[in-house]
C-alpha positions in Angstrom: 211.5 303.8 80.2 213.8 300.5 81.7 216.9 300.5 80.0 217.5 296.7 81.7 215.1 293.9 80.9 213.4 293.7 84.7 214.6 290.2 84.8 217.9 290.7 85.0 218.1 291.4 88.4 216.6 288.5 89.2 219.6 286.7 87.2 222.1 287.9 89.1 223.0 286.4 92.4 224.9 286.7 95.5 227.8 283.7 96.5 228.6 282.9 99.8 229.0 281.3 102.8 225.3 280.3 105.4 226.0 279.5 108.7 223.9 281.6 111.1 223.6 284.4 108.7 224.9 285.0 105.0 227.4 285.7 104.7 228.6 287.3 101.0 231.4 286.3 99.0 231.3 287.4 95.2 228.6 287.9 92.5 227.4 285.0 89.8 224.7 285.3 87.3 222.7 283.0 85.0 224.4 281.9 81.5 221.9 280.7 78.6 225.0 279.4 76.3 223.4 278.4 72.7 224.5 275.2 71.3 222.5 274.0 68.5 219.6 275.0 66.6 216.5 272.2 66.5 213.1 272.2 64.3 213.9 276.2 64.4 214.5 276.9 67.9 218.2 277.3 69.8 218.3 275.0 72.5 220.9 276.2 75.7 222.5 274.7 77.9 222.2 277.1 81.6 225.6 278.2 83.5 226.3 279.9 86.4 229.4 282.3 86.1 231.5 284.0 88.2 235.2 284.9 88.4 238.0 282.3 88.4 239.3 283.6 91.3 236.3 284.1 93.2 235.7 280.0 92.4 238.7 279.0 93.1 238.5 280.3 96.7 235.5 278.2 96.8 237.9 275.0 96.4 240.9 276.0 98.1 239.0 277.2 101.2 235.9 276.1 101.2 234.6 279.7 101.3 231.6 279.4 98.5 229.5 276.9 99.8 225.7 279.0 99.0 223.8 280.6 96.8 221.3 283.6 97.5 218.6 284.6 95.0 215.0 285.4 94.2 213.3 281.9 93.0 210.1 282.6 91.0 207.5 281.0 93.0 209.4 280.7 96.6 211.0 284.8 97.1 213.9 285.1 98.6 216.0 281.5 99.1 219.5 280.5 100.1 220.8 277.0 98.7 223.9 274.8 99.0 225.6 275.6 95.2 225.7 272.0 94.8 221.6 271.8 94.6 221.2 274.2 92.2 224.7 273.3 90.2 226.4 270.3 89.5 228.8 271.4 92.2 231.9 271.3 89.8 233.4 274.5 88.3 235.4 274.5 84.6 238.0 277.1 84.4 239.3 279.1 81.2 240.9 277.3 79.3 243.7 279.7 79.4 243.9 282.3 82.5 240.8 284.5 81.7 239.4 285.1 85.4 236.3 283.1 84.1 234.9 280.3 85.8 231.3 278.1 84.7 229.3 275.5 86.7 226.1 274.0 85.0 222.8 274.2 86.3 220.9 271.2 87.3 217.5 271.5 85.7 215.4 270.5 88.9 217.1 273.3 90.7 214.8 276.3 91.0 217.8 278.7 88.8 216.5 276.7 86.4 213.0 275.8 86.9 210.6 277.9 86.3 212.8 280.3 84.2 212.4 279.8 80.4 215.6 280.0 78.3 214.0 281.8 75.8 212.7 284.6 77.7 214.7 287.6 77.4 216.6 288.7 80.8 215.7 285.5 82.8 219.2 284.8 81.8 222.7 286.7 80.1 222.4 285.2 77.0 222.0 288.2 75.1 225.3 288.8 74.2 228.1 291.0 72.0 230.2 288.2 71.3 232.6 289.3 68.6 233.5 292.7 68.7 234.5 293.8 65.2 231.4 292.3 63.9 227.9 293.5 64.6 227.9 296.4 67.4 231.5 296.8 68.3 231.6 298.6 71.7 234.2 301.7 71.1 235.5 303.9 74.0 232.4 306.4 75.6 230.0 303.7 75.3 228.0 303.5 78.0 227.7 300.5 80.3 225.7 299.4 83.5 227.7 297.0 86.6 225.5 294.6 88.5 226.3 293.0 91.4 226.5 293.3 95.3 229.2 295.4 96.3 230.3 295.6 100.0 228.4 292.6 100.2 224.6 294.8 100.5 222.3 291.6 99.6 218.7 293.0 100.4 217.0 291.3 103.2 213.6 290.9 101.9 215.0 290.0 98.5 218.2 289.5 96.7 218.2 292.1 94.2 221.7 293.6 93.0 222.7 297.2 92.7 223.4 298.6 89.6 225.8 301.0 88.4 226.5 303.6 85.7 229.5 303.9 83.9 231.3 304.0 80.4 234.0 301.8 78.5 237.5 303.8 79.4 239.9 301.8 77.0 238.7 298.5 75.2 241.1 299.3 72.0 243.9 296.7 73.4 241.8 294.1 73.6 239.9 294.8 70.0 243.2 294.3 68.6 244.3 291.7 71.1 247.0 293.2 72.6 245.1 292.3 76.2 242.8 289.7 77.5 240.6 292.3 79.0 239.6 295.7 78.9 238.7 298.8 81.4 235.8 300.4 82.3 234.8 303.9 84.1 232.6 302.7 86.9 232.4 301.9 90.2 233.9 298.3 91.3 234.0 297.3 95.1 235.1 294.1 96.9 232.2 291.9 96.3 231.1 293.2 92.8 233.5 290.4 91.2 232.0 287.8 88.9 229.0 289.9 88.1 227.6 291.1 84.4 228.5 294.1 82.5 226.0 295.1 80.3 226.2 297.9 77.4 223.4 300.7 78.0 221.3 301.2 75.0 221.2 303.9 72.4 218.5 304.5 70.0 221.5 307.1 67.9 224.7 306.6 66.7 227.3 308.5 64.7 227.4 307.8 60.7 228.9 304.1 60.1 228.1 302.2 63.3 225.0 301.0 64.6 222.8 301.8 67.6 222.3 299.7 70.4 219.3 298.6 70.6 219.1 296.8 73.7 221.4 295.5 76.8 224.1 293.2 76.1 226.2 291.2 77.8 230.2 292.8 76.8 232.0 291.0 80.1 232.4 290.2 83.4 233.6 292.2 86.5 237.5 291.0 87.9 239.0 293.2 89.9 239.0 297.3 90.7 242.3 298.9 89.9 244.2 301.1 92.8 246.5 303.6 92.6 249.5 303.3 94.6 251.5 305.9 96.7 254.5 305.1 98.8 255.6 307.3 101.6 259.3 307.6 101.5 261.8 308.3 104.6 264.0 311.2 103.9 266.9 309.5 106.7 266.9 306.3 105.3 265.4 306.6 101.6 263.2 303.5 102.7 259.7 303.3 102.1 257.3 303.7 105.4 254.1 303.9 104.4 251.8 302.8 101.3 248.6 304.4 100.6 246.0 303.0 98.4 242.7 304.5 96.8 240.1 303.7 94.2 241.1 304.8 90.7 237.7 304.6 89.5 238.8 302.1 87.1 237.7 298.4 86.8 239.2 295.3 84.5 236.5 293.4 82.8 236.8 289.8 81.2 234.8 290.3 78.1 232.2 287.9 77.1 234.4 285.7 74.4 235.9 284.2 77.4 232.6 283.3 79.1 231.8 281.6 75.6 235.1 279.8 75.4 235.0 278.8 78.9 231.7 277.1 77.5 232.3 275.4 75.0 235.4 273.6 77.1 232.8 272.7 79.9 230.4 271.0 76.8 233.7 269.1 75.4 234.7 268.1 78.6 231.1 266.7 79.3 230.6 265.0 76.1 234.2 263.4 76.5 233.1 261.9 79.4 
């Protein structure tokens, strides 16, 4: 029985740099941001997201210039961003590690892909925790995304990753602007989805999930740190660094935020 909706691998893509080769820089995946409903239906407007961070790169060095994924009718395709995107990113408005760039609706992210569909894009989400399912510590959650920069070669599909929520409580009562997860997170996962597992039980006076949604977005793995003292001259020598196992996550709210800035900006326009 699939626990993720098929097309969500196809919604998540790989950023980078083409020159001879691909080259991989981060992960991105398809938005459907709701903004108004019409003669009964919720029309969208389509994103691509990533980390702040992993964007901003993009501008300062010109390191983001392509985008790798599976297009519908055409496999396996590598575009410039700005033919598939409008080419111009909108950051938090704050300093969540969030970064949106519309889709252009010629560009094959968009075409062919229906809004509506379920998993053809993230829009599926938990967007206020406290109301509805609120994700508690132990809940399980997949991480998509290309880590280590293992794109496929035939096709672009991401790898995905078991974990569980490790400590969300700070940011439930907003003491943090993101929370931790117990999963595996390497260089080149940043930017991509984080999707709670579903659950058909649930303890007495909370509610099963019923299907994968979109609780946040990948930043950064967390390290622990050693330093390696020198008994003669009580100054460190050497630093030693390993994976904790741990992960920081933007959750969705700032995704949704980040949003509805790029729609005002627009509109002001």
């Amino acid at each position: 029985m699939a626990l993720i909706p098929p097309g969500y691998l196809n919604a998540v893509v790989s950023l980078g740099t083409s020159g001879e080769s691909f080259q991989h820089i981060g992960t991105g995946f398809l938005y459907a941001h709701p903004l108004a409903e019409k003669q009964g239906q919720t029309l969208y407007r389509a994103y691509l997201v990533t980390n702040k961070h992993v964007a901003a790169n993009a501008i300062t060095a010109n390191a983001i210039t392509h985008v790798r994924f599976n297009d519908p009718e055409a496999g396996l395709t590598v575009m410039r961003i700005g033919s598939v995107g409008t080419g111009s990113w909108t950051f938090h408005p704050r300093s969540a590690d969030i970064a949106v760039m519309p889709l252009l609706e010629h560009s094959p992210l968009w075409k062919g892909r229906d809004l509506r569909e379920p998993g053809m894009y993230l829009g599926d989400v938990c967007t206020t925790f406290g109301e509805g399912v609120q994700p508690l510590e132990g809940e399980g959650v997949f991480v998509i995304g290309f880590p280590l920069g293992l794109v496929g070669d035939a096709r672009n599909y991401p790898i995905v990753r078991y974990g569980a929520i490790a400590r969300i409580q700070d940011w439930v009562r907003r003491h943090q602007d993101t929370f931790l997860i117990d999963a595996p997170a390497f260089p080149g996962n940043s930017g991509g989805p984080v999707v709670l597992k579903p659950e058909t039980t649930a303890l007495a006076g909370t509610r099963p999930i019923t299907h994968c949604l979109l609780v946040g977005v990948v930043s950064k793995q967390l390290r622990s740190r050693e330093v390696a003292v020198s008994e003669r001259t009580g100054e460190p020598r050497v630093v030693f660094q390993e994976d904790s196992g741990l992960a920081e996550v933007v959750p969705v709210e700032m995704v949704h935020e980040t949003a509805i800035k790029e729609v005002s900006d627009y509109e002001s326009q």
